[in-house]
C-alpha positions as CSV (number, residue, x, y, z in Angstrom):
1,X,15.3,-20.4,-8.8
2,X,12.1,-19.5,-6.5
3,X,10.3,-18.6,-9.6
4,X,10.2,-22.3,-11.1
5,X,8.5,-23.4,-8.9
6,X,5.6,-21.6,-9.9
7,X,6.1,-21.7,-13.1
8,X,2.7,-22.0,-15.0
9,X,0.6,-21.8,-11.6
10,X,-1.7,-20.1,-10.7
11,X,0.6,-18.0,-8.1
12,X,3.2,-17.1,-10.7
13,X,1.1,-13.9,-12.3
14,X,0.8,-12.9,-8.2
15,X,4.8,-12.5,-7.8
16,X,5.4,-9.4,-9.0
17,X,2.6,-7.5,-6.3
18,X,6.1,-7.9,-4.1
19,X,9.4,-6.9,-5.0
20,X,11.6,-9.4,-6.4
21,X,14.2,-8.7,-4.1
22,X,11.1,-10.4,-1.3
23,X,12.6,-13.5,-1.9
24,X,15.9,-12.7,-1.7
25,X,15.4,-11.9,1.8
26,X,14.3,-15.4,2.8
27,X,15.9,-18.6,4.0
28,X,16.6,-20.7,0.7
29,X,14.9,-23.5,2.7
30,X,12.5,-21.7,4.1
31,X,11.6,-20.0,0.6
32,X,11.7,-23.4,-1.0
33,X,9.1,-25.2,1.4
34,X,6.4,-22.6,1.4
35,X,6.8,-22.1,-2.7
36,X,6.0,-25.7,-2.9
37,X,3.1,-25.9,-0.4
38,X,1.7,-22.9,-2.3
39,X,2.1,-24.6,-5.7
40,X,0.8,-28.3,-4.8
41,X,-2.4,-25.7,-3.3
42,X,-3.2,-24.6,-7.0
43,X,-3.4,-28.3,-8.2
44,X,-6.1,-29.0,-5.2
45,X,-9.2,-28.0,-7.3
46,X,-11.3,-30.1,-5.5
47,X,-9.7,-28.7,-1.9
48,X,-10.0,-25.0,-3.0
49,X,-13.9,-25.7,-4.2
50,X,-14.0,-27.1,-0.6
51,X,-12.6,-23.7,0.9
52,X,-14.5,-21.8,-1.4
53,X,-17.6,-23.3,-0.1
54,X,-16.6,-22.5,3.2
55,X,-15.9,-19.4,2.5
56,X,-19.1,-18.4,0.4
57,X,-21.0,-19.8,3.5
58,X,-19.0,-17.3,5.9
59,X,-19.6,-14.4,4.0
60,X,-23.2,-15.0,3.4
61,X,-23.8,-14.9,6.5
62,X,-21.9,-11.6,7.3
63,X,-23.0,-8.0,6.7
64,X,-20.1,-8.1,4.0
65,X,-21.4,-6.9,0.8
66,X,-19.4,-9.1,-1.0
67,X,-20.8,-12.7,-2.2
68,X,-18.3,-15.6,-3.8
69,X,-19.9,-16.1,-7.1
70,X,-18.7,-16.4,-11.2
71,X,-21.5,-14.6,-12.1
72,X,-21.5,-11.4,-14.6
73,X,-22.1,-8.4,-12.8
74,X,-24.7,-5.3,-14.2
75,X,-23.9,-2.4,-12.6
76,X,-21.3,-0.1,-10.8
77,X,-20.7,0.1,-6.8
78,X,-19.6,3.6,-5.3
79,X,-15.8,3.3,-5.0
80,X,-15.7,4.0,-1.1
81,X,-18.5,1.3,-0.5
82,X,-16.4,-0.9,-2.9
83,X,-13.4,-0.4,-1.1
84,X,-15.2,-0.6,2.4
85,X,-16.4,-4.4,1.2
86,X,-12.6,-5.2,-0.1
87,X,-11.0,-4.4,3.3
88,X,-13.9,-6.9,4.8
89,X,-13.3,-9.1,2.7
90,X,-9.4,-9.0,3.6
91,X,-10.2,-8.6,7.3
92,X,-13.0,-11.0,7.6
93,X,-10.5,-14.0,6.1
94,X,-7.9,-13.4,8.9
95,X,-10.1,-13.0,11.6
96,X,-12.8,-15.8,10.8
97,X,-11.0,-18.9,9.7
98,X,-6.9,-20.4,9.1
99,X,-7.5,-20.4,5.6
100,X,-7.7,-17.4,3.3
101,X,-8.5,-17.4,-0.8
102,X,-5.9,-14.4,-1.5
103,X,-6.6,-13.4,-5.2
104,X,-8.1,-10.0,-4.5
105,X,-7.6,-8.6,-7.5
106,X,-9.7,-6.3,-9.0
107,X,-10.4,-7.8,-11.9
108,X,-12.0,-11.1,-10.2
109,X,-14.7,-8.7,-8.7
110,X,-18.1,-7.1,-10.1
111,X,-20.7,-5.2,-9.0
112,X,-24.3,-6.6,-9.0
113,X,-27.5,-6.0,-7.1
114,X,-25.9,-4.4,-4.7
115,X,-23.2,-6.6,-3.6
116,X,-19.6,-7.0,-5.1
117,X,-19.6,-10.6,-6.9
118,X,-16.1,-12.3,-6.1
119,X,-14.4,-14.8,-8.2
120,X,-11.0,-15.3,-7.2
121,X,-8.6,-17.8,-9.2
122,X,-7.6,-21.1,-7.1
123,X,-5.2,-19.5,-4.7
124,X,-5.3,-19.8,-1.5
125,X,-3.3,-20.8,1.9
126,X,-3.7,-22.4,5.3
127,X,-1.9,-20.1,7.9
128,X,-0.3,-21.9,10.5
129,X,-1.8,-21.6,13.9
130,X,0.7,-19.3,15.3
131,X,1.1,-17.0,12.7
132,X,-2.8,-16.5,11.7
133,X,-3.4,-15.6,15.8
134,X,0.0,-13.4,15.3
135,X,-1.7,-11.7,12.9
136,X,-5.3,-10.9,14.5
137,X,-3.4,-9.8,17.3
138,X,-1.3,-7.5,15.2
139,X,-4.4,-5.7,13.7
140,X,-6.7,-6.0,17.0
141,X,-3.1,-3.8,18.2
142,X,-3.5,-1.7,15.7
143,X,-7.4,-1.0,15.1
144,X,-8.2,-1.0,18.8
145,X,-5.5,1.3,19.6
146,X,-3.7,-1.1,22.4
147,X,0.0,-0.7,21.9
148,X,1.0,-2.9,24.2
149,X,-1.1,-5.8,22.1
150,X,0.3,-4.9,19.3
151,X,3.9,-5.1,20.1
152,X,3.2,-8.7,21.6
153,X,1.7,-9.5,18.1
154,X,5.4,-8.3,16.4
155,X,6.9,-10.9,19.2
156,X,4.5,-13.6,18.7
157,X,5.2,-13.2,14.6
158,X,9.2,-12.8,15.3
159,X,9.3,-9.3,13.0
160,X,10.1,-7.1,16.2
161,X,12.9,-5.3,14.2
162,X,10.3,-4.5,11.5
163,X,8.3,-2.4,13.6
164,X,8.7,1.0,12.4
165,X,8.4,-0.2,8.8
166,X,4.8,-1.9,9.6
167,X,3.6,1.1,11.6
168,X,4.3,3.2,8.5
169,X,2.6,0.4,6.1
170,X,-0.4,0.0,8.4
171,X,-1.2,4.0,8.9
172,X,-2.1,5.1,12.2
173,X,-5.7,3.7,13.6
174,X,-7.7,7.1,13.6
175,X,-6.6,8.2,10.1
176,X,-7.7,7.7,6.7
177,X,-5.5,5.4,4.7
178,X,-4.4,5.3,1.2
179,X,-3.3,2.5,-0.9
180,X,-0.5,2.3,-3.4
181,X,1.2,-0.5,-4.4
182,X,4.3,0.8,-4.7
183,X,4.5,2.1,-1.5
184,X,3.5,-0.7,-0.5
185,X,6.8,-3.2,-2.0
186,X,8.9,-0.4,-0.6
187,X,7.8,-0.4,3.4
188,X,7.3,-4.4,3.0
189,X,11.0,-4.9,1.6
190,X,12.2,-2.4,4.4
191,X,10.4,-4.3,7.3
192,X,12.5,-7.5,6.0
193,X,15.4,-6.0,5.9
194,X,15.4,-5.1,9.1
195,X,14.2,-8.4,10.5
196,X,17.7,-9.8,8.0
197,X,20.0,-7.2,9.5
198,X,18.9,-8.3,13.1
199,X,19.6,-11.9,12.6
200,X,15.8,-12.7,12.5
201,X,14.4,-15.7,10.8
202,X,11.0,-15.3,9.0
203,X,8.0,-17.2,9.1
204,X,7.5,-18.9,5.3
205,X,3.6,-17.7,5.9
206,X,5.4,-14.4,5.0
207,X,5.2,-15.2,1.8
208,X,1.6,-15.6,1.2
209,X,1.1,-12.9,3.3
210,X,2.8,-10.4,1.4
211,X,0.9,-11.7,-1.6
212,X,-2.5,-11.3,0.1
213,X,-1.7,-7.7,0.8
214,X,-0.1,-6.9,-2.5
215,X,-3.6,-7.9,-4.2
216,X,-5.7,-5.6,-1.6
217,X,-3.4,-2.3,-2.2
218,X,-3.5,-3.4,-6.1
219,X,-7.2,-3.3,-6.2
220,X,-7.5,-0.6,-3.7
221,X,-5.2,1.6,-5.4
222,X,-7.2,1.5,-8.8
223,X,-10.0,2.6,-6.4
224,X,-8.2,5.3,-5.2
225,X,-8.9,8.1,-2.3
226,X,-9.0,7.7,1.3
227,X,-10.2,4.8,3.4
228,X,-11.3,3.9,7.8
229,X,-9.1,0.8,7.8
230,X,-9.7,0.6,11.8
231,X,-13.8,0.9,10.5
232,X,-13.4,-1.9,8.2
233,X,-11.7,-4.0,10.9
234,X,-14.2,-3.7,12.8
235,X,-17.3,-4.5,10.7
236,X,-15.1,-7.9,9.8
237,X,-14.7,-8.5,13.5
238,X,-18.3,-8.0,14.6
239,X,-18.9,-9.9,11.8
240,X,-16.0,-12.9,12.5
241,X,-17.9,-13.2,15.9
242,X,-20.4,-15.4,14.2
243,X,-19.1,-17.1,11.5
244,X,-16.1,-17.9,13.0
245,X,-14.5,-21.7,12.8
């Protein structure tokens, strides 16, 4: 059922970066409204050009090598500098603004002069208030190595049972992190169950959520090694500072 309701949009090739059992693990209603907000948001071409703007503007004026463009690009970037301007990317969204254009796909990105050209298809989401500060605190928790911080982020988002399953999917803050996708699905579908088997109720911003992090470990895992996720944080963060809104 959840999948006709993107059928044809420009979400549906993004469902299968989660497990199909994902949806399962929702609220019917729940599932429902935020399937529905996220497919009247492909239709909004005029609203995501809007976003997109907004967004180019941001990162412009960031240290981000990464510029919102649909222009060919001419060269290759070095895989770690690649991947260090993907996490920003994914880091500077959360941290600088409520909404977030999610495709990070590999494919929508090429390298020229020197920056990553981005080109993401018209998906994107407006986080509710409480969930998007839920999850900067999360990762300010996590990057900055404050553990009291981060379990009031696991409160404030309502996934307190899901703790152990996000610590493993996040990596610790001092270490290098890797990126597989399949690992991924697997720690994401065990931090749900977890929340199920407690008698939590998710937030639907769950949803695009797990999308938007399925399309950074898909694109990060074609990159492959080793990556400072706490360093990437915090060149989006000292970068948020002034292009918040």
């Amino acid at each position: 059922m959840w999948r006709t309701l993107l059928r044809g949009s420009e979400w549906e090739p993004l469902l299968d970066l989660v497990s199909p059992t994902f949806f399962d693990l929702l609220p019917a209603r729940t599932l429902t409204q935020q399937l529905q907000e996220l497919g009247a948001n492909a239709l909004r071409r005029a609203k995501f050009d809007r976003i997109r703007r907004a967004e180019g503007i941001r990162l412009a004026a960031s240290p981000i090598p990464v510029r919102l463009s649909s222009e060919r690009g001419t060269e290759d970037m070095p895989a770690p500098r690649r991947a260090r301007a993907v996490l920003g990317v994914y880091f500077h969204q959360l941290l600088a603004s409520d909404v977030a254009l999610l495709d990070l796909r590999a494919k929508h990105f090429e390298a020229g002069n020197g920056l990553l050209l981005w080109n993401p298809r018209p998906v994107y989401v407006r986080w509710t208030r409480d969930f998007a500060t839920g999850l900067r605190e999360l990762y300010a928790g996590l990057c900055e190595e404050d553990a009291a911080r981060f379990a009031a982020a696991l409160e404030r988002l309502g996934v307190v049972p899901a703790r152990a399953a996000f610590l493993e999917h996040l990596g610790g803050p001092t270490s290098a992190g890797t990126f597989s996708l399949a690992a991924f699905r697997r720690t994401f579908h065990r931090a749900l169950v977890s929340c199920r088997d407690a008698g939590v109720t998710l937030p639907g911003n769950i949803v695009p959520f797990g999308i938007y992090v399925g399309c950074l470990h898909e694109h990060l895992e074609q990159l492959g090694g080793t990556h400072d996720v706490a360093a990437a944080y915090r060149d989006a963060r000292d970068a948020a500072d002034g292009t918040a809104v």
